[in-house]
N, C-alpha and C positions, 0 to 999 in steps of 0.2 A: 357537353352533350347531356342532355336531362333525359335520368331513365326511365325505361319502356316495359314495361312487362312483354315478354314472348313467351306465345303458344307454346310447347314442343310437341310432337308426335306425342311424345313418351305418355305425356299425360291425356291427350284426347282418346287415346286409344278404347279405354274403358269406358268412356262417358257416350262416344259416338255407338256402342252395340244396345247402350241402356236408353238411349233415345231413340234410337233407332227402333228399338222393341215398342216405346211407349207409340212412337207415331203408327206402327200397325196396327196394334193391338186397338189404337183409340178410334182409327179409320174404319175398321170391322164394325167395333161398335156403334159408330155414329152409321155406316151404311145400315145395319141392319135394324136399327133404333128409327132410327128416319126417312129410310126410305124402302116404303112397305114390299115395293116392286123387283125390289135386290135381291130380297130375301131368296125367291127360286133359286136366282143367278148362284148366291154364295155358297147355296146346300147343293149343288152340282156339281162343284169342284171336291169334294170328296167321293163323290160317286164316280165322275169320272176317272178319279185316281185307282179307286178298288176296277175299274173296266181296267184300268193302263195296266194293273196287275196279274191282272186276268189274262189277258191277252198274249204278259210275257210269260207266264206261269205255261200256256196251252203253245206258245210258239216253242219252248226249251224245249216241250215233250213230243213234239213233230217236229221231225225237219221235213224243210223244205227244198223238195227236188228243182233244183235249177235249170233241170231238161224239160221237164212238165210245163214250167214257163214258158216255153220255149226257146231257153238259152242254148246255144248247137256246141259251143264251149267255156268249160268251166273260165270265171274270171282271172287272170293272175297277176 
């Protein structure tokens, strides 16, 4: 039987997080470099993160009455 090299986990482990980073990282840049119309799109996604924090930030500090809603009993 003529030998084969084998993959094993063991060693793709590392190489799959470092490729993995290059092909986002390269996608960002190639969207943003080429394609003039993206650019809104991609500076949104940071904004709407700071709103999603926002939102929990002001929901911790109110609660929310579930009779108000009109729920007639609490869920259990």
């Amino acid at each position: 039987m003529p030998w084969m090299p084998v993959n094993s986990e063991d060693n793709a482990k590392g190489g799959t997080i470092a490729i993995g980073a290059v092909v986002a990282i390269g996608t960002i840049v190639m969207l943003v470099a080429g394609v003039p119309w993206i650019r809104s799109f991609l500076y949104s996604i940071p904004v709407a993160f700071l709103v999603a924090l926002g939102l929990r930030y002001w929901h911790k500090r109110h609660a929310v009455d579930l009779i108000q809603l009109g729920y007639k009993d609490y869920p259990k």
